[in-house]
N, C-alpha and C positions, 0 to 999 in steps of 0.2 A: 786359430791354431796354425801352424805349421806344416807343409804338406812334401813330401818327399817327391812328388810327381804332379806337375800342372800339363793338362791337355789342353791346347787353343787351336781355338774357328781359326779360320784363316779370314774369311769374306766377311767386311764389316765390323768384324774384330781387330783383324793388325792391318789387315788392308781396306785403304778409302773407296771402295768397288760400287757402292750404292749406286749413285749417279753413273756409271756407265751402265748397271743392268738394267735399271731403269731408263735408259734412252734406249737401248736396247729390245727391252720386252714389247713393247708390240711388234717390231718387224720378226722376233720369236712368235710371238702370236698369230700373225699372219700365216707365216710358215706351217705353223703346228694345227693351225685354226680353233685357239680358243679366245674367248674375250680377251681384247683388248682394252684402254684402259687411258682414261684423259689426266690429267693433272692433277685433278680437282682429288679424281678416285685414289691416284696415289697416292697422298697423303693424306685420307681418309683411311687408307689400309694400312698404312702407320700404326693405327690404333686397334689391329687387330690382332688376332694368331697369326702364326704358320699354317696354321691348317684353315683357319676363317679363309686368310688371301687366297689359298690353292681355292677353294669353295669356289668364293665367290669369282674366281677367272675361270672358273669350269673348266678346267686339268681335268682331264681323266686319268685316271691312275696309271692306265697302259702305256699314257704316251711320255711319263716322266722319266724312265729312262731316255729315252730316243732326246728328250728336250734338254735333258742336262746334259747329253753327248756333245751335241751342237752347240748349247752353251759355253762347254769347257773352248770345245775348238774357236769357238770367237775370244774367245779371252787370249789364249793362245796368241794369236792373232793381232792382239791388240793390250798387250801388255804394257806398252810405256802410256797408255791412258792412266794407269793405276797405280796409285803413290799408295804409302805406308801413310798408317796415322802418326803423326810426331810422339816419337818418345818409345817407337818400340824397340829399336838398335841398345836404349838405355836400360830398358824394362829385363831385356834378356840378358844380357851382360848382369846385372844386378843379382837376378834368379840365378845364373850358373854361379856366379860370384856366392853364393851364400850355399852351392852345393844340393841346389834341389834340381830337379833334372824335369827337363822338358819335352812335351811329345806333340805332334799334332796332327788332328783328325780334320779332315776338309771335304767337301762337295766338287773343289775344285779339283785340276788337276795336280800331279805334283810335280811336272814340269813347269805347270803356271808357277805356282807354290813359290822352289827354288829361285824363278828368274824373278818373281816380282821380291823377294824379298832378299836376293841377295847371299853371295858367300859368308861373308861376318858374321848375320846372323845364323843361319840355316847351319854355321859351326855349331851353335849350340843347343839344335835339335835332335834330340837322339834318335828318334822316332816318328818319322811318318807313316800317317795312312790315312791315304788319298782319293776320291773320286768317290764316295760314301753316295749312296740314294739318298733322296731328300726327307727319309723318315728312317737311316740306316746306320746311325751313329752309334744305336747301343751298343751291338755288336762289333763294329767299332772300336768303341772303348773299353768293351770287355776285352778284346784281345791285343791292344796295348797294354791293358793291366797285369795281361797273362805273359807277356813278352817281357813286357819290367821288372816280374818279377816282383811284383810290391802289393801292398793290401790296399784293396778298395776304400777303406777309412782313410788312409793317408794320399788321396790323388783327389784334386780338383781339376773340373772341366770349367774354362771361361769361354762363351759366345756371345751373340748377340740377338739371337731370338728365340723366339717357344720353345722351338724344338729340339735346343741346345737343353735348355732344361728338362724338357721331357726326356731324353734319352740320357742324361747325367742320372735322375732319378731313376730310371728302369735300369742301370746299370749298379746303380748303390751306389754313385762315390756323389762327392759334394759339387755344387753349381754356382760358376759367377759368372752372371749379366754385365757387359759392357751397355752403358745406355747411349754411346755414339754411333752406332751402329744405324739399321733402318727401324725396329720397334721404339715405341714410343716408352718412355722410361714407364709408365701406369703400367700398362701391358706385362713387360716383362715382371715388375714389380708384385702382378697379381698371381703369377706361376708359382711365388714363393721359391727363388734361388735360395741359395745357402748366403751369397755375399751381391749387392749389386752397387756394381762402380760406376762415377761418374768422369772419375778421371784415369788417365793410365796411370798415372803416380802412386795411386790407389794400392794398386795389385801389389806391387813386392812385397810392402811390408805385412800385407793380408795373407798371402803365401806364404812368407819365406820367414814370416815370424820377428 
């Protein structure tokens, strides 16, 4: 169907960020002092949740704010590490072109946000909202919905991990899985999204009808 309103992840969705948070998270680890984490473990947690990986790093709940604070600011920091996936300067233009209207919900900052991805596109986001907790999207996306203006049947949420779908779901509107991202296509696949793409070229015509 056709959706008057697409919400997109920023991290792993339109931006290639993987590999720096992963070079990255253990000297976060260190810092914050939970498990760290060898190669091997990396890409064995590929194949898990959002919430398995938090487990099994032993996160404590308290310190995940304070960890994504510092997280943001290293991004910050380190912005021209992080390119766009190809195709997303095309994808957005396509979507505004066909009159359906864009918003995005992120982890990150939304000063990351704007500078990794550019004036062109960030023309054609109506709506951001930015710095969300790592389990704090539904609310989130309830109030993009409420700001839009638009009914929860007509908006889709696209990310790229569990938790993108679990808080699409908890909010009622529909879910699509990128599988470029860090979960393993199985994974996301077992959440039951509403659409899951393998390719960005995917999306328009899945959206925009």
């Amino acid at each position: 169907m056709a959706y008057r309103l697409v919400i997109f992840d920023f991290d792993g969705t339109l931006a290639d960020s993987a590999e720096y948070f992963i070079s990255m998270v253990n000297v976060v680890a260190e810092k914050f002092r939970f498990r760290k984490v060898t190669e091997a473990e990396v890409e064995m947690l590929r194949g898990h949740s959002t919430r398995e990986v938090i487990n099994y790093m032993r996160v404590p709940a308290w310190k995940m704010p304070f960890i994504a604070r510092h997280t943001r600011k290293l991004v910050s920091e380190n912005t021209a590490e992080i390119a766009l996936f190809p195709g997303v300067a095309e994808l957005f233009a396509g979507i505004a072109a066909k009159g359906v209207r864009i918003a995005l919900v992120s982890s990150n900052a939304e000063a990351n946000v704007r500078k990794i991805l550019g004036p062109e596109i960030c023309n054609h986001i109506e709506i951001f909202s930015c710095g969300a907790s790592i389990y704090g999207k539904t609310p989130k996306f309830k109030k993009v919905i409420k700001q839009a203006k638009v009914n929860a049947a007509e908006v889709i949420s696209i990310g790229d991990e569990t938790r993108d779908i679990e808080a699409a779901t908890k909010a009622g509107i529909a879910s699509g899985a990128v599988t470029w991202g860090y979960a393993e296509p199985h994974v996301l696949a077992s959440h039951h999204p509403t659409l899951l793409f393998n390719e960005m070229g995917e999306i328009l015509a899945a959206v925009a009808g």
